[in-house]
C-alpha positions as MATLAB code, in Angstrom:
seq = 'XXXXXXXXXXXXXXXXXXXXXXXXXXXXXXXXXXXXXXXXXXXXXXXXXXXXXXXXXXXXXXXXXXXXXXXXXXXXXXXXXXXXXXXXXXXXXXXXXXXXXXXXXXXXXXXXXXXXXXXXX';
ca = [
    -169.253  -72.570   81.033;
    -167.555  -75.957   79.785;
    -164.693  -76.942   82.278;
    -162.232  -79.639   81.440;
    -160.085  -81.941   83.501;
    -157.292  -83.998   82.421;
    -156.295  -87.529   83.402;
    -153.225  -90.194   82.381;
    -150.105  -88.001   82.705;
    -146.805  -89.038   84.152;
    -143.519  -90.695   83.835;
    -142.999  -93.159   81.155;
    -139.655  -94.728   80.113;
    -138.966  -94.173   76.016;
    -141.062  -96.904   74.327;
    -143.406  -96.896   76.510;
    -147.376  -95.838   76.458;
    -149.559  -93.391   77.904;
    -153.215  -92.320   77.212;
    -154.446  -89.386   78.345;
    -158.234  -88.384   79.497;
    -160.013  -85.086   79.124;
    -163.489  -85.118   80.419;
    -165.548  -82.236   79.458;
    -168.156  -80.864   82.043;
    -170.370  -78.015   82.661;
    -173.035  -75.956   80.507;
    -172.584  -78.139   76.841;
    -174.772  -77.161   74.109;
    -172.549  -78.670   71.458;
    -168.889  -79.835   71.190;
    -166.928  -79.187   67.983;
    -163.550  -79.580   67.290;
    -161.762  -81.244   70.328;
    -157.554  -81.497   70.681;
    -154.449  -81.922   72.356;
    -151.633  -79.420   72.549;
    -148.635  -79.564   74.279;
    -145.897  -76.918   75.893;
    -142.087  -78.327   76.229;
    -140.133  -76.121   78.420;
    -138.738  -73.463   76.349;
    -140.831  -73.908   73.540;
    -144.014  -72.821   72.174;
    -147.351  -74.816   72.792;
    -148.147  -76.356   69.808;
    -151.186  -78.905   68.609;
    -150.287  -82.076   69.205;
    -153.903  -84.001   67.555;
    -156.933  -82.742   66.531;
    -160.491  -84.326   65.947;
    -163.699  -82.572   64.537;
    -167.160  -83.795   65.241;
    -167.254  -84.984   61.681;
    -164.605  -86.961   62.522;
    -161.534  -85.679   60.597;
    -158.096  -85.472   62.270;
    -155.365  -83.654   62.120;
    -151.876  -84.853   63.578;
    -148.366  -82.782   64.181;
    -145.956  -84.520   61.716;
    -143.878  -85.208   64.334;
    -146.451  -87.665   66.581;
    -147.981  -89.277   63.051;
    -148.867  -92.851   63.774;
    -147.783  -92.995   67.351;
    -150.195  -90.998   68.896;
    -154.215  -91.714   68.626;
    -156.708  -89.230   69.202;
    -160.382  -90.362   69.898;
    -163.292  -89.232   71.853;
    -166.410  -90.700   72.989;
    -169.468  -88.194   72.790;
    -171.654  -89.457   75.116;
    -169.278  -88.917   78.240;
    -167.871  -86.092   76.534;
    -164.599  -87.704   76.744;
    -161.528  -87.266   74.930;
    -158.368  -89.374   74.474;
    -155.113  -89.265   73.247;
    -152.918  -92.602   73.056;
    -149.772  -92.418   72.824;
    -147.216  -95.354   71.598;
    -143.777  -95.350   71.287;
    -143.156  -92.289   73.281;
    -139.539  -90.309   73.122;
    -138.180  -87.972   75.491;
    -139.171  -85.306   72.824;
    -142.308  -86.397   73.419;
    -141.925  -84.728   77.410;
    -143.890  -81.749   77.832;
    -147.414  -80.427   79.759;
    -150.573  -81.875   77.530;
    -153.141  -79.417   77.586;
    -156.831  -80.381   76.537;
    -158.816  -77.842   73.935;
    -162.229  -77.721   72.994;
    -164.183  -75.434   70.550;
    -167.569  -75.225   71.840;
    -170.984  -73.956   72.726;
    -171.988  -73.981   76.045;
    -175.965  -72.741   75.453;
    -177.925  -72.707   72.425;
    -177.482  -69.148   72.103;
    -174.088  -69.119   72.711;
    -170.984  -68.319   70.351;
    -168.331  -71.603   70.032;
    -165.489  -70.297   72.101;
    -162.412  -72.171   73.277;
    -161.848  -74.071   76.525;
    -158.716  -75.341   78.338;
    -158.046  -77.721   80.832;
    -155.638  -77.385   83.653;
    -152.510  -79.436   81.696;
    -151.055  -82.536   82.955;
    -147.465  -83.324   82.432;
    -145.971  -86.238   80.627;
    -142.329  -87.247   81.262;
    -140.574  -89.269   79.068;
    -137.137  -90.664   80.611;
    -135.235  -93.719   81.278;
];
């Protein structure tokens, strides 16, 4: 099994920065797509960034050229920096993975734990 644990949450004032840490773990065979999604109270989660292992990325509209998703394959590490942030921008981050955990396996999703991000003067 792949487990995940978050890093970087808290409070932030608007303006202000963040990055966020998801460090995969576990049985890994291969990592695909990895991602950030996020749950405001009230509200539906709802992808925040996404990043394929070839590299492609997908961004909500609403976070375009604020937020920066990366990851760094040999820690199985991903990030997500995050400029300018607005109080919209206040919810629980969850980390998402599509992957294998053995070479027989199936790619199935994993989730970490969430970590919250509060954005408020």
């Amino acid at each position: 099994q792949v487990q995940l644990v978050e890093s970087g949450g808290g409070l932030v004032q608007p303006g202000g920065s963040l990055r966020l840490s998801c460090a995969a773990s576990g049985s890994i065979f291969r990592i695909y797509t990895m991602g950030w999604y996020r749950q405001a109270p009230g509200k539906q989660r709802e992808l925040a960034a996404q990043l394929t292992d070839a590299g492609n990325t997908n961004y909500a509209d609403s976070v375009k050229g604020r937020f920066t998703i990366s990851r760094d394959n040999a820690k199985n590490t991903m990030y997500l920096q995050m400029n300018s942030l607005k109080p919209e921008d206040t919810a629980v981050y969850y980390c998402n993975v599509l992957a294998r955990a053995t070479v027989l396996g199936v790619p199935s999703d994993y989730w970490g734990q969430g970590t919250q991000v509060t954005v408020s003067s």
